[in-house]
ROMI-473199 format. One record per residue (C-alpha): z, y, x. Coordinates in steps of 0.05 Angstrom, whole numbers, m for minus. Layout:
ROMI-473199
      c3      c2      c1
       Z       Y       X
...
end
This chain:
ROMI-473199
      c3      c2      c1
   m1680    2049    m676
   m1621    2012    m692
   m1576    2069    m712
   m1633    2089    m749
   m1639    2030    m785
   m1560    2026    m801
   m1564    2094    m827
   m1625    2078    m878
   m1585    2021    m896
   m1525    2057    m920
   m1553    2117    m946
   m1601    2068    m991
   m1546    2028   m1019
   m1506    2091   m1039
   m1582    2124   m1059
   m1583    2072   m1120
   m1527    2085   m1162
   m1540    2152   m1161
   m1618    2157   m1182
   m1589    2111   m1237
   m1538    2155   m1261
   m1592    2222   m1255
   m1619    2185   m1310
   m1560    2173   m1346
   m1554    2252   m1335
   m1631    2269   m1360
   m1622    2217   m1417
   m1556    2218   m1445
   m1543    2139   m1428
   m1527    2093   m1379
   m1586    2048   m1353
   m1588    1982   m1306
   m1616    1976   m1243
   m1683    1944   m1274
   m1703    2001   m1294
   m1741    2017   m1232
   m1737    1951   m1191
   m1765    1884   m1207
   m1707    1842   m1198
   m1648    1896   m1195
   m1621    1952   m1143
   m1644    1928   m1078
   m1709    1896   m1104
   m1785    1914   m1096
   m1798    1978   m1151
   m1831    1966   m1216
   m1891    2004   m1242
   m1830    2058   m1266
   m1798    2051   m1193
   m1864    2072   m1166
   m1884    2126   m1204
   m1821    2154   m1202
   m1819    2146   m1124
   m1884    2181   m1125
   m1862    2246   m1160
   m1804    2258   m1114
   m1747    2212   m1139
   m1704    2269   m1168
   m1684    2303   m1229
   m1747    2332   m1241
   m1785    2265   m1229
   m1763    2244   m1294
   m1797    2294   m1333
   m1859    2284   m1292
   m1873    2220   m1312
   m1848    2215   m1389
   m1929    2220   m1414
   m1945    2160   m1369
   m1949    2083   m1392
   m1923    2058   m1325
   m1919    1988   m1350
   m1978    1988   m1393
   m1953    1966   m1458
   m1982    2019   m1492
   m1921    2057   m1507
   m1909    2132   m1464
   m1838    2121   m1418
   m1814    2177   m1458
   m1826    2128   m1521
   m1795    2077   m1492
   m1732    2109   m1464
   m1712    2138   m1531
   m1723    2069   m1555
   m1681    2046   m1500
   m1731    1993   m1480
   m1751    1993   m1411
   m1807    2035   m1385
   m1823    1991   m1315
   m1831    1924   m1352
   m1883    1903   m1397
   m1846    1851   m1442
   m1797    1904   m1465
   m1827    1953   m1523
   m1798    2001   m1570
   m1803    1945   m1625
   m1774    1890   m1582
   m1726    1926   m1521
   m1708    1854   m1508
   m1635    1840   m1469
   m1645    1872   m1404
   m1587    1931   m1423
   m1537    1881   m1422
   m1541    1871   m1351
   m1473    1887   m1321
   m1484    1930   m1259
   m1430    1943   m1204
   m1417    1996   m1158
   m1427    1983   m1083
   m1366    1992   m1045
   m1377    2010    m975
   m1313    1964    m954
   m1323    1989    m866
   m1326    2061    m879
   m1274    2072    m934
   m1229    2025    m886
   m1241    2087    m823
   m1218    2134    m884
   m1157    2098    m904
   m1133    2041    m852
   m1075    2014    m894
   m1114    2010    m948
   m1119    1935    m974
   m1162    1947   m1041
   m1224    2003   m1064
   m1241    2012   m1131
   m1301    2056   m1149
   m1311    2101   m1204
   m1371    2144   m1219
   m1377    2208   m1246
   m1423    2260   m1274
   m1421    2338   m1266
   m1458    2376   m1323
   m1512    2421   m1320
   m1468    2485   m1339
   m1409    2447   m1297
   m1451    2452   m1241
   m1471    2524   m1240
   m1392    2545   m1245
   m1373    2503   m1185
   m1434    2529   m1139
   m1408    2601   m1160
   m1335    2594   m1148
   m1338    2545   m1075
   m1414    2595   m1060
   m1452    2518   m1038
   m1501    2490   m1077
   m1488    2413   m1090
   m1546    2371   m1082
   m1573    2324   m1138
   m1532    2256   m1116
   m1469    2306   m1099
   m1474    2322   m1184
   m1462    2239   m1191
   m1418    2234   m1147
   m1374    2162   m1132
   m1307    2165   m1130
   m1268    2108   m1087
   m1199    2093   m1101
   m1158    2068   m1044
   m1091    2019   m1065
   m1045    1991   m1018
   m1023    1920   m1025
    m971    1930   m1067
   m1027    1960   m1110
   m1001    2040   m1095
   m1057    2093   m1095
   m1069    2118   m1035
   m1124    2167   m1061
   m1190    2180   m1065
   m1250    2186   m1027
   m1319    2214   m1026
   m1374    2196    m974
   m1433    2244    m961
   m1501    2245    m928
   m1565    2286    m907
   m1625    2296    m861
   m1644    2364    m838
   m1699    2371    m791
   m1704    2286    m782
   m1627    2285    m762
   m1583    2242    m799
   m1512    2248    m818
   m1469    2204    m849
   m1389    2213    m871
   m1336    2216    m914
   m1272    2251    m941
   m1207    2225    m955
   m1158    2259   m1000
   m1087    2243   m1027
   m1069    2241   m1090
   m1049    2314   m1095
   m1121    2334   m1077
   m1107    2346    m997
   m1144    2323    m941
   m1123    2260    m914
   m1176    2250    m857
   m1247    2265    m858
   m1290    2222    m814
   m1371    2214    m788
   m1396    2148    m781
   m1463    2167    m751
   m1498    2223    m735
   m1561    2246    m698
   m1541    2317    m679
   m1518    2295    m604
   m1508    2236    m564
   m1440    2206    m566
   m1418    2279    m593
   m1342    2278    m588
   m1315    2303    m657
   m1247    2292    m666
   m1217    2354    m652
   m1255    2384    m698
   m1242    2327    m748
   m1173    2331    m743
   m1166    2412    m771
   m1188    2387    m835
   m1124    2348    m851
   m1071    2382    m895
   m1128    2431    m921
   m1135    2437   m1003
   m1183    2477   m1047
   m1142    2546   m1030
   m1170    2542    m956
   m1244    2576    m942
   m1268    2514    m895
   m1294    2575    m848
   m1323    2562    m785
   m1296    2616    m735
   m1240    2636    m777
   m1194    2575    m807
   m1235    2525    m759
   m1254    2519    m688
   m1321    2499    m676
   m1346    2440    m643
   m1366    2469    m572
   m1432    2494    m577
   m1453    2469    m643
   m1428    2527    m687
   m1483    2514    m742
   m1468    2438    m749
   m1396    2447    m755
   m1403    2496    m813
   m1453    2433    m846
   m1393    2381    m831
   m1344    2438    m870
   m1386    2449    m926
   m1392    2383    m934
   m1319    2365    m929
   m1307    2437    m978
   m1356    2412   m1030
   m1320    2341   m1025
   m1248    2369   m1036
   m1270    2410   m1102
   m1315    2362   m1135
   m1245    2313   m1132
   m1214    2372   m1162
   m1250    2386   m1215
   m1278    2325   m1235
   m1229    2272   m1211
   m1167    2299   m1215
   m1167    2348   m1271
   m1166    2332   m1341
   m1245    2357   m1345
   m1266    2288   m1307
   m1324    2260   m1332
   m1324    2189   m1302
   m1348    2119   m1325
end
């Protein structure tokens, strides 16, 4: 129950940002946490928050609920989003959006995990960035994945050294498939190859040893297939898990490509 709980934890914290930039990627703008939660990211949901918990909490929840007056002011969230008012809060209409934009929001920075990624590391910095629509569909057809909703908004973490040297960049990842969690991340240097790519919890096996397998990924770049059975060696016996973990660590390595360190980057 406790891993469970640590692994809700995380993947929550990281969950936030992300549903607030989908909207920045439905919308066209960037929005604050209070949006959808009464008192920031974190908080209890607003009328917004719920409804758009209720219709999935994706891309397409958005569109779903643009005819509904979540906060009863008797303006549509669709009305009130091109205003830029806010939709989940009452005192905030069209006419009079009120001050709630100028809320500064910052970027969680998972300090423990980026630390497994880069040890020497003495500073993060996070960055996040947004993959177009039309961006999208060319990077699913060159790498052959499909990238998930939060993987199109994605959060880039910088890693600096104390004499304030980057280190390069990382990019953490999670899923459940089939009620099994798992939880990593992929470190890259600053010409775009692997570093190290760890897990920091996973529900596939008890104390699964992984490191061998971990360890192949080092040195690799966009130019490698990230193949199990042909330029990696499966974890014993888990053939179909190990091809998730290098998917994972494939889609990683070309979004930071294409989107961090090309001049295409789209980042905020």
């Amino acid at each position: 129950m406790l891993g469970l709980f640590l692994f809700f934890q995380a993947t929550v914290l990281f969950s936030f940002p992300a549903k607030r930039r989908l909207f920045e990627l439905k919308y066209g703008y960037k929005t604050v946490c209070n949006q959808c939660h009464v008192d920031g990211g974190g908080s209890d949901n607003n009328d917004y928050g719920i409804d758009f918990h209720r219709k999935g909490q994706n891309l397409a929840a958005f569109s779903k609920i643009e005819p509904l007056d979540s906060d009863g002011d008797a303006f549509s969230n669709l009305a009130e989003i091109k205003a830029k008012s806010n939709p989940g809060d009452p005192r905030s209409t069209p006419k009079k959006p009120g001050n709630y934009m100028t809320t500064q929001v910052e970027t969680f920075i998972p300090k423990k995990n980026l630390q497994k990624l880069f040890p020497s590391a003495s500073q993060f910095k996070a960055l996040e960035g947004i993959i177009p629509l039309e961006k999208k569909s060319q990077l699913e057809k060159t790498i052959g994945l499909v990238l998930s909703e939060d993987e199109q908004v994605p959060t880039f973490f910088e890693a600096y050294s104390r004499g304030q040297q980057k280190l390069g960049v990382a990019l953490l990842f999670a899923s459940m498939e089939h009620h099994k969690h798992t939880f990593g991340g992929v470190a890259l240097d600053t010409l775009g190859k692997v570093i190290k790519v760890v897990i920091f919890k996973q529900q596939e096996k008890k104390n699964l040893k992984m490191d061998s397998f971990l360890k192949q990924f080092a040195g690799k770049t966009p130019k490698n297939q990230f193949v199990v059975g042909k330029d990696l060696v499966s974890i014993p016996n888990l053939p179909i898990f190990s091809q998730k973990i290098s998917d994972f660590v494939k889609k990683s390595v070309w979004i930071i490509q294409e989107f961090y360190l090309s001049g295409e980057k789209q980042i905020g």
